[in-house]
C-alpha positions as CSV (number, residue, x, y, z in Angstrom):
1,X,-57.1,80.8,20.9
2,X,-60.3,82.3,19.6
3,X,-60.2,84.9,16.3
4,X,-60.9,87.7,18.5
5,X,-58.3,87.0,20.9
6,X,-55.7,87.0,18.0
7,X,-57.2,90.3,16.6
8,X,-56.4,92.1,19.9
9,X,-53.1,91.0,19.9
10,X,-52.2,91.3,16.0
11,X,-53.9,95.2,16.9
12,X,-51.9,96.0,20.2
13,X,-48.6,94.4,18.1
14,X,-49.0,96.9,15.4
15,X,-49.8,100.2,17.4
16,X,-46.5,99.3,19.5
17,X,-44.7,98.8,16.3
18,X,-46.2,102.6,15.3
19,X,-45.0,103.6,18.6
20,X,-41.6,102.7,18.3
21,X,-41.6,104.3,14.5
22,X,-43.0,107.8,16.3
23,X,-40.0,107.7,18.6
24,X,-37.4,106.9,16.7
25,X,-38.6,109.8,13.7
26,X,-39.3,111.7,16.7
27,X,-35.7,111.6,17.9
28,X,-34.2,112.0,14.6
29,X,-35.9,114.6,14.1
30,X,-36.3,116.4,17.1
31,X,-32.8,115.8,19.1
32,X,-32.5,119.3,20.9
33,X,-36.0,118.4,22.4
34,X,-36.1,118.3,26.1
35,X,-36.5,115.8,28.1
36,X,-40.0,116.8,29.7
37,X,-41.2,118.1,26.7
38,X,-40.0,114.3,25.0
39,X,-42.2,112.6,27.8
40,X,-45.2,114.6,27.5
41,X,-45.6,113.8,23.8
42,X,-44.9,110.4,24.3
43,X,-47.4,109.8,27.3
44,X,-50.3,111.6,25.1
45,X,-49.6,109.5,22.2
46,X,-49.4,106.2,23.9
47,X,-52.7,107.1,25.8
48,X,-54.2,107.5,22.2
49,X,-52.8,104.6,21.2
50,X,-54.6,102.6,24.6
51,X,-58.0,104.6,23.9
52,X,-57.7,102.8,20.6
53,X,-56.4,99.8,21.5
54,X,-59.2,99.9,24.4
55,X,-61.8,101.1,22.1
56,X,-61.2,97.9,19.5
57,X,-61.1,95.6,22.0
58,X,-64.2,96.6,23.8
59,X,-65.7,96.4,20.2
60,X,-64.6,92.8,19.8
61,X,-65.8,91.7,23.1
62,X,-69.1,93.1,22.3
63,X,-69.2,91.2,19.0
64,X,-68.0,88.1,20.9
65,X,-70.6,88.7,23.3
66,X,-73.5,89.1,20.8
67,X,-72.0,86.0,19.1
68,X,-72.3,84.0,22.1
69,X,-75.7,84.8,22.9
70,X,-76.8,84.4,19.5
71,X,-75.0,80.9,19.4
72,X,-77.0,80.0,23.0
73,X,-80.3,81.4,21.5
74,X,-79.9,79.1,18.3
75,X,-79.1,76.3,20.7
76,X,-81.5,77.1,23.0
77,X,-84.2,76.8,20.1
78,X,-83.0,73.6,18.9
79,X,-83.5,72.0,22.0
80,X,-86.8,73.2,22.3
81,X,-87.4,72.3,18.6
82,X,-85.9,68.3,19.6
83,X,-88.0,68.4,22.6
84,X,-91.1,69.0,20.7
85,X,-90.6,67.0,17.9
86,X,-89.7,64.2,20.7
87,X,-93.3,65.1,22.5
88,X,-95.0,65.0,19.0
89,X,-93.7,62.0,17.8
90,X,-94.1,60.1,21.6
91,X,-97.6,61.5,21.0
92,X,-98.2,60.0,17.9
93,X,-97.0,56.5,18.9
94,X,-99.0,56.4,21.3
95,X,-102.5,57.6,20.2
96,X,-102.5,55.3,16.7
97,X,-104.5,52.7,17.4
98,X,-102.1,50.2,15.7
99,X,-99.2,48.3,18.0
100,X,-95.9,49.6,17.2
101,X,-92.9,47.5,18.2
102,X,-89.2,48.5,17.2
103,X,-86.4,46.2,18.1
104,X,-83.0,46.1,17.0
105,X,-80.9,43.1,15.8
106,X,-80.2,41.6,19.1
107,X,-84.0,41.4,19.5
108,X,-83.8,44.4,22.5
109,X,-86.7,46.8,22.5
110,X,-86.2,50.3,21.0
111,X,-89.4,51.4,21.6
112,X,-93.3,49.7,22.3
113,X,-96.3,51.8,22.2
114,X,-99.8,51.6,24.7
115,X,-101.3,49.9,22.2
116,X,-98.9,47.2,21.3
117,X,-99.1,46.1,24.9
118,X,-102.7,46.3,24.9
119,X,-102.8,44.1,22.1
120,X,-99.9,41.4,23.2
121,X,-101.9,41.6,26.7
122,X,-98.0,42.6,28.7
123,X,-99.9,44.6,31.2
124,X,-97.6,46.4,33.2
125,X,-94.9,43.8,32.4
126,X,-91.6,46.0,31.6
127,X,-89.1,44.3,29.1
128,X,-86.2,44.4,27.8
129,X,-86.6,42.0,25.6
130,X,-89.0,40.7,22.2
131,X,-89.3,37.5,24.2
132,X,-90.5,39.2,27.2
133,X,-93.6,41.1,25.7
134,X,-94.9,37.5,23.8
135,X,-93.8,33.7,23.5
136,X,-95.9,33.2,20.3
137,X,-93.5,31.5,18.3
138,X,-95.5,33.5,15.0
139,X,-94.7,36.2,16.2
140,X,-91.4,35.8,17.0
141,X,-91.0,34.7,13.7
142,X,-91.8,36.8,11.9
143,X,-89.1,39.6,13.4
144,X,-86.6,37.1,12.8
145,X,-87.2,36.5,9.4
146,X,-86.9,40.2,8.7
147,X,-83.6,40.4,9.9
148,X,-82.8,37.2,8.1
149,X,-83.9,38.3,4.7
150,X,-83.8,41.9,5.4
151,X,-87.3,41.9,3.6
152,X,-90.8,42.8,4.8
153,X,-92.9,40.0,6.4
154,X,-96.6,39.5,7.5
155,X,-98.7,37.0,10.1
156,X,-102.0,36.8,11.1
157,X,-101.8,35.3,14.7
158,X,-104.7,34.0,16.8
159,X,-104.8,35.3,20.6
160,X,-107.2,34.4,23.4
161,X,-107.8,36.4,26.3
162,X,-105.5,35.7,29.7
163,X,-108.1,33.2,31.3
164,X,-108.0,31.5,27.7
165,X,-111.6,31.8,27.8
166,X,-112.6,31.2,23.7
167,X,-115.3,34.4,23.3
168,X,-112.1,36.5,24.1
169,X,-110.8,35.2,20.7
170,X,-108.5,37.3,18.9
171,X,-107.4,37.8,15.4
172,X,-104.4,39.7,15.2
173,X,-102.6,40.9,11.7
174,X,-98.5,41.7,12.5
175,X,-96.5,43.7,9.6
176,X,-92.7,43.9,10.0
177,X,-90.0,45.7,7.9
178,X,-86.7,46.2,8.2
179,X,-85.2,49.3,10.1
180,X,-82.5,50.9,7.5
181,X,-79.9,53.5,8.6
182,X,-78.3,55.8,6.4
183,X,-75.8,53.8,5.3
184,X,-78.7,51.0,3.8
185,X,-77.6,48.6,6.6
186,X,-80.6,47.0,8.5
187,X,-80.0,48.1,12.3
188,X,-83.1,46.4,13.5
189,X,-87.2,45.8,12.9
190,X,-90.4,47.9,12.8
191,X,-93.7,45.6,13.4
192,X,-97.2,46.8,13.3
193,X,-99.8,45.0,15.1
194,X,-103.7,45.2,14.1
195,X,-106.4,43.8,15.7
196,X,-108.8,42.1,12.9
197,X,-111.7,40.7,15.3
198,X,-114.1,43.4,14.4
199,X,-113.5,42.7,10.9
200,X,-113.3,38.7,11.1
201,X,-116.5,38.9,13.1
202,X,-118.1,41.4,10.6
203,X,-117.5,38.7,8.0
204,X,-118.7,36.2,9.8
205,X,-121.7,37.7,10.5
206,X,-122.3,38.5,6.7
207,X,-121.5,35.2,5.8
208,X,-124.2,33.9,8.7
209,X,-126.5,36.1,7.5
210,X,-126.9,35.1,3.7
211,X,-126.6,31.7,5.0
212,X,-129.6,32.4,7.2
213,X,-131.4,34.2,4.6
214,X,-131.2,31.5,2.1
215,X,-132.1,28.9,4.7
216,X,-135.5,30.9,5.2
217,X,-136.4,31.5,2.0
218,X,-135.3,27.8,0.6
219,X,-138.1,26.1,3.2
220,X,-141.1,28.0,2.1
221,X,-140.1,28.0,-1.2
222,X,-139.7,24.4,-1.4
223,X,-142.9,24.1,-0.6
224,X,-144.2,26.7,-2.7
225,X,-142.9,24.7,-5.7
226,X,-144.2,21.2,-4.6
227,X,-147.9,22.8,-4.0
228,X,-147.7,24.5,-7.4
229,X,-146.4,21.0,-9.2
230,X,-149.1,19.4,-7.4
231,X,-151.8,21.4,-8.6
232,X,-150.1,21.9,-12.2
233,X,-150.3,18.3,-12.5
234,X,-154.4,17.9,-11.6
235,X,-154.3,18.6,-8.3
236,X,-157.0,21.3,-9.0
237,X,-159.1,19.5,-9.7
238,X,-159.0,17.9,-6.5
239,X,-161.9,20.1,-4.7
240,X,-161.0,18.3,-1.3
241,X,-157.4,19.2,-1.1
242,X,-156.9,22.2,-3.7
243,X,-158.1,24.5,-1.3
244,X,-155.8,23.3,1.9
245,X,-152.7,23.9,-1.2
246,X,-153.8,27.3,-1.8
247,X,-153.6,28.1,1.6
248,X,-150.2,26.3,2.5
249,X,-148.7,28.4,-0.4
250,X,-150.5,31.6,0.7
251,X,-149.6,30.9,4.0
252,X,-145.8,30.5,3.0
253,X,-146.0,33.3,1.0
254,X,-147.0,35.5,3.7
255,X,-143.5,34.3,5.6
256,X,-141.4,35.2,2.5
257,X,-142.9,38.7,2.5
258,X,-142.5,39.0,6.2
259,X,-139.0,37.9,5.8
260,X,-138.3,40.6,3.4
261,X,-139.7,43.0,5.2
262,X,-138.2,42.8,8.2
263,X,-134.7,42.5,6.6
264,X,-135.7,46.1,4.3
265,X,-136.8,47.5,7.7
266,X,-133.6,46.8,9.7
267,X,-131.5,47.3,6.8
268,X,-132.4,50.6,6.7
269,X,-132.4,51.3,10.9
270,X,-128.6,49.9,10.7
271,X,-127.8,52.1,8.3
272,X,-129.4,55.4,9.9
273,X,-131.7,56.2,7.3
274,X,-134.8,56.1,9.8
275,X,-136.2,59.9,10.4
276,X,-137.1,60.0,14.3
277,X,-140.0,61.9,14.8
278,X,-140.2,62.1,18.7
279,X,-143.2,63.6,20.9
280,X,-144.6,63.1,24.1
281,X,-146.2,60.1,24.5
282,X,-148.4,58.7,27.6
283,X,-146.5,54.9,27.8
284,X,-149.6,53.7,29.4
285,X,-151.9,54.5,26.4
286,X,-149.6,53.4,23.9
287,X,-149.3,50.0,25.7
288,X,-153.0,49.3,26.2
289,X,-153.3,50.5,21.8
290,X,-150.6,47.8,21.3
291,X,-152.6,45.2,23.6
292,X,-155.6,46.0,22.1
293,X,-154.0,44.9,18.5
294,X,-152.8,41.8,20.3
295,X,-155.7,40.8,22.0
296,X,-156.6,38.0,18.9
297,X,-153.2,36.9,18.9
298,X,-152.7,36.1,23.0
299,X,-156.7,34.6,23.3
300,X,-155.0,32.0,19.9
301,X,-152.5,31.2,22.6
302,X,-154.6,31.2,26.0
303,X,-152.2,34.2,27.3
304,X,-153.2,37.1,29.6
305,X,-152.0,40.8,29.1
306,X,-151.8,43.0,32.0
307,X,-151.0,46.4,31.4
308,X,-148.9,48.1,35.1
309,X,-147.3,51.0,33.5
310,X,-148.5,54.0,35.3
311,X,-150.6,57.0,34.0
312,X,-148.1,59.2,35.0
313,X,-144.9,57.9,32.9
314,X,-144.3,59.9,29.3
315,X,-141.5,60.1,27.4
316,X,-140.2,61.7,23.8
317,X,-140.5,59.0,21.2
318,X,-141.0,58.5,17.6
319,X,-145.0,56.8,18.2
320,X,-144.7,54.5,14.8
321,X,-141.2,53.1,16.2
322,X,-141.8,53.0,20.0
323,X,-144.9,50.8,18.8
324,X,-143.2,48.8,16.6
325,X,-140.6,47.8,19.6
326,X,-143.3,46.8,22.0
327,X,-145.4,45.1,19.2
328,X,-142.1,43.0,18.4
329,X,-141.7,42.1,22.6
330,X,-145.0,41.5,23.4
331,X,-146.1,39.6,20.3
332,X,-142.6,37.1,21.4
333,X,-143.8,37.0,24.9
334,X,-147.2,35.8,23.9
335,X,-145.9,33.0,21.3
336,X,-142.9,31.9,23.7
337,X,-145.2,31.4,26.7
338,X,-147.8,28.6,28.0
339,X,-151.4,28.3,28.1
340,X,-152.4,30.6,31.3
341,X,-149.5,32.3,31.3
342,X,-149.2,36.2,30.9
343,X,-147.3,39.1,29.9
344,X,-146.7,41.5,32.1
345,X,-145.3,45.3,30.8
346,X,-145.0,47.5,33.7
347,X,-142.2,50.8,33.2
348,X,-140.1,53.5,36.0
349,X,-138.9,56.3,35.7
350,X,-135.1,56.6,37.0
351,X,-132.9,59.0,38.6
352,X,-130.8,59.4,35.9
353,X,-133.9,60.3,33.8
354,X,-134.5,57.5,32.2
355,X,-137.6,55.2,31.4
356,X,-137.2,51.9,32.3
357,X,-139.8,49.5,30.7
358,X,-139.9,45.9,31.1
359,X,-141.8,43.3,29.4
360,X,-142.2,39.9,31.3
361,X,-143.7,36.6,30.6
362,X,-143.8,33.8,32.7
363,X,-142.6,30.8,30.6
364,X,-140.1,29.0,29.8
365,X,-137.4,31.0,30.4
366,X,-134.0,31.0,28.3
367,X,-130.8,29.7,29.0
368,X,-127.6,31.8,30.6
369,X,-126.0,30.1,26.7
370,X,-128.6,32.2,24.9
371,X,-129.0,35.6,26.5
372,X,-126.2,37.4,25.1
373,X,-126.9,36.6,21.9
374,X,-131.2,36.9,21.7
375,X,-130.6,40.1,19.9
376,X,-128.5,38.6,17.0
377,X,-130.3,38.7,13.5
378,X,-131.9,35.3,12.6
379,X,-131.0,33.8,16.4
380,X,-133.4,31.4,17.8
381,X,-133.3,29.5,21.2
382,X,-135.9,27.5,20.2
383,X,-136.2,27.1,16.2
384,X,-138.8,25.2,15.7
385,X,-141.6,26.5,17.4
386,X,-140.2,30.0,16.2
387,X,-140.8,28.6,12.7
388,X,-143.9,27.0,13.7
389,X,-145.4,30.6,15.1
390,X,-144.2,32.4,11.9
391,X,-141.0,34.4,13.7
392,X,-138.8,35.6,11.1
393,X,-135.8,35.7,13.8
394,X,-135.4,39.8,12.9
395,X,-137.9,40.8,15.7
396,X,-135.4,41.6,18.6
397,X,-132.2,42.7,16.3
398,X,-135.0,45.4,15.2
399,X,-136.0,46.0,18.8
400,X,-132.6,46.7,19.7
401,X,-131.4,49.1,16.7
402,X,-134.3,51.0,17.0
403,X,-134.0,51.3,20.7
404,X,-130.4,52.7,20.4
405,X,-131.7,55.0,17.6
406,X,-133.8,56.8,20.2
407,X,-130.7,56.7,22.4
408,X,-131.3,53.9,24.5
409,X,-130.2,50.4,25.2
410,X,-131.7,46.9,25.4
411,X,-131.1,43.7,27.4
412,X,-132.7,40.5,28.9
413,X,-132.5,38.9,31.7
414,X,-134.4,35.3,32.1
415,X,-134.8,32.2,34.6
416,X,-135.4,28.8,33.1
417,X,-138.8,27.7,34.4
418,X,-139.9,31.0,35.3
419,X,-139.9,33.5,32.3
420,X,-137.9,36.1,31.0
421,X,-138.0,39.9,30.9
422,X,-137.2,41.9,28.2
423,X,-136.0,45.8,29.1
424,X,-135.6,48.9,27.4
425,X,-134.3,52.0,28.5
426,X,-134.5,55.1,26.9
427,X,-134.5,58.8,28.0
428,X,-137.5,60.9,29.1
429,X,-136.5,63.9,27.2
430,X,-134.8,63.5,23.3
431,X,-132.5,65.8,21.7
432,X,-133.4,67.5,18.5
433,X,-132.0,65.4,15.1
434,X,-131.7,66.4,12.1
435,X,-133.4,64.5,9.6
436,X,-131.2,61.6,8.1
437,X,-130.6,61.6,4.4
438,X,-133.1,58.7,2.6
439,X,-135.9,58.6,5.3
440,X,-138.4,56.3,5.9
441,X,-141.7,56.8,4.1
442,X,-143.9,58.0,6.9
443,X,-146.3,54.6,8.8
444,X,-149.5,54.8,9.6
445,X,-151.3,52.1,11.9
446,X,-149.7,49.3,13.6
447,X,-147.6,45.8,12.2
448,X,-146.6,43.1,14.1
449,X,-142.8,42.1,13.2
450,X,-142.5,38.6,14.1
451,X,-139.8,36.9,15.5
C-alpha cells in the first residue's frame, strides 16, 4: 500500500469518527428534534465531510501524479544520460588509434575495438574468444600472466602481413593490466596494442643514415690523410707527382663539401623550413637553361639531350627549386647512361590539372629490387660507379622532398636493358603559403646536386 493510499484512508477514518461524535452530541442534545429536520443536518454535514474528504484525496492524487511524472522524467534522463555516455565511450574506443582488448578471467572477450583487429589482422572474424582473435603464443601470454600475478605485463611481438610476405613486417608493443572491481578482486584484463613499425623503421633509418654518413666521409678522408702524410714526408718535393696529390685531395675535398651540402639542404626541406616562392614558369625554357648548364657534363659522357616539352606547358613553381629537381634527374640520367645514349624530358598536362614531366634515359635500366627504394637517402643501385661519377646518393631523396613540398609526388618506373624514367607530378596552379619559420637564404644561379 502506497503512503498516499494510507492517508486517504487514515482521513476518511477520522471524519467518520467526527461523524459519529456530531450525532451522538447531536442527539444528546437535541432529542425533541424531528426526524426530518435530524436528516437534513446529517445529509448536509456528511456532504461536507465527502467535499473534504473528496477535496484531500483529489490533492493527494495530484501530488502522486506529479510524483510519478517527476520520477519518469528523472528516469527518462538517466537513460538518455547512460545512452550517451555508452555512445561516448563506444566512440572513444573506437577512434584511439591504439588496440584495446578486455577479456575477463575465462579468457572470453568483453570488448575489442576497430583498431585492435586491424592490428591482430581478425578481419571480419567474430570471436568469442582471446584464442580466436590471435594464436601468438606472446600474446597469449602475456594476458595470462596478468591474471596469474594480478600485476601489469608488457611484449613487444613481431607480426607479418597475412601472405607472410617480410616488407609487411610488424612490430607490435602489447600492455596489459589487471581489470579490478570494487571490491579489489581482478575480474579480468585490459591490453593495449601499439603498432611500433613507424618508429622501428625511423630508427633504423637514423641508424642507416649516420652509418652512411660516416662511410662517405671515412673514404675521402682516408685519402685526404695519406696525400697529406705523403707530401708532409717529402713528397713535395716530388714535382712529378705533388701536383696529381694536390688534386686527388682537392678533388676529394670537393666530395666532402658536396656531401655536406646536400645533407644541410635536405635537412632543411624535411624539416619545412624551405620558403616556396612559386610563379609561372614556361617548363620548356627552364629545361633548355638546365640543359644548357649540362651541356659540358653530357658531351664528358657522349650523351644527347633532347628537350620535347612543349611551348605551351607552365606551371606555378618556386624557379630555384623546380631547377634544382631537374638538375638532380637529368645530371643522374646523363652519368647512369651509355655512350650514344640520351635523355629525353618531355611533360603533359592532365585532366586532373596536373603537369606530368618525365625524364628518360635509355640505359641500363634498374632492377624491379631497386625501384621502390631509389628515393631513399644514400641508396645506390650501382655504388661504384655512383662513387666513381661523384654522386653523393642525396640527389633523388632531395628530388622527392622538394617535389612533395610544391605539392606533388615522385616515382620511377624502369626496364632493365632499356632505361628508366623518372616522373614528377605537380599541380598547374599552387596555393598561397605562408612563409615557413627559418627560411632558406634566397639562390641565385644554378647547382648540380649529385647523386
Amino acid at each position: 500500500m502506497t503512503r498516499q493510499a494510507r492517508k486517504i484512508i487514515a482521513a476518511t477514518m477520522g471524519l467518520v469518527g467526527l461523524f459519529a461524535i456530531y450525532e451522538t452530541i447531536k442527539t444528546l442534545l437535541f432529542p425533541a428534534m424531528s426526524a426530518t429536520t435530524s436528516h437534513v443536518v446529517s445529509t448536509l454535514v456528511v456532504g461536507g465531510i465527502t467535499v473534504i474528504i473528496s477535496r484531500y484525496v483529489v490533492q493527494q492524487q495530484s501530488s502522486l501524479h506529479s510524483e510519478l511524472e517527476a520520477s519518469n522524467r528523472r528516469l527518462r534522463e538517466a537513460l538518455t544520460a547512460s545512452s550517451r555516455n555508452e555512445i561516448l565511450l563506444r566512440s572513444i574506443v573506437e577512434s584511439i588509434d591504439e588496440g584495446l582488448v578486455i577479456i575477463d578471467r575465462d579468457s572470453r572477450l568483453l570488448l575489442i575495438n576497430d583498431a585492435a583487429r586491424r592490428l591482430l589482422q581478425t578481419g571480419t572474424r567474430s570471436g568469442e574468444r582471446l584464442a580466436e582473435i590471435s594464436r601468438d603464443p606472446g600474446f597469449h601470454r602475456v594476458f595470462a600472466n596478468v591474471l596469474t600475478l594480478e600485476d601489469r605485463a608488457e611484449a613487444r611481438l613481431e607480426a607479418r602481413g597475412l601472405d607472410g610476405a617480410a616488407q609487411n613486417r610488424r612490430i607490435l608493443r602489447v600492455q596489459a593490466a589487471p581489470l579490478r572491481m570494487m571490491s579489489g578482486e581482478v575480474e579480468g584484463v585490459v591490453g593495449v596494442i601499439s603498432d611500433l613499425s613507424k618508429l622501428e623503421m625511423l630508427e633504423r633509418v637514423r641508424q642507416e643514415f649516420l652509418s652512411n654518413v660516416s662511410h662517405e666521409l671515412r673514404t675521402p678522408l682516408a685519402s685526404i690523410v695519406a696525400f697529406v702524410e705523403t707530401l708532409i714526408d717529402g713528397g713535395i718535393e716530388d714535382e712529378e707527382n705533388c701536383l696529381r696529390f694536390l688534386n686527388t685531395i682537392h678533388r676529394n675535398t670537393a666530395r666532402m663539401q658536396a656531401l655536406v651540402n646536400d645533407i644541410s639542404e635536405l635537412s632543411a626541406i624535411e624539416s619545412g623550413s624551405v620558403t616556396l616562392k612559386p610563379t609561372r614558369l614556361p617548363l620548356n625554357s627552364l629545361v633548355s637553361e638546365v640543359f644548357t648548364g649540362l651541356e659540358p657534363r653530357a658531351s664528358q659522357f657522349g650523351v644527347w639531350l633532347e628537350n620535347r616539352v612543349g611551348a605551351e606547358v607552365e606551371l606555378d613553381a618556386d624557379r630555384y627549386r623546380l631547377e634544382q629537381i631537374l638538375i638532380n634527374l637529368i645530371d643522374n640520367a646523363i652519368k647512369f647512361n651509355h655512350p650514344g645514349g640520351r635523355v629525353i624530358v618531355s611533360a603533359e598536362v592532365t585532366d586532373e590539372g596536373r603537369c606530368r614531366m618525365t625524364v628518360k634515359d635509355t640505359w641500363p635500366g634498374i632492377g624491379p629490387e631497386h625501384l621502390t627504394r631509389v628515393f631513399e637517402r644514400f641508396y645506390r643501385v650501382d655504388k661504384a660507379r655512383s662513387r666513381e661519377a661523384g654522386g653523393t646518393g642525396l640527389g633523388l631523396a632531395i628530388v622527392k622532398h622538394l617535389t612533395l613540398a610544391h605539392g606533388g609526388e615522385a616515382f620511377a618506373r624502369s626496364e632493365v636493358g632499356v632505361g628508366s624514367e623518372f616522373i614528377i607530378s605537380l599541380p598547374l596552379r599552387s596555393l598561397p603559403t605562408a612563409p615557413a619559420a627559418g627560411s632558406l637564404p634566397d639562390h641565385t644561379g644554378s647547382a648540380i646536386t649529385r647523386h
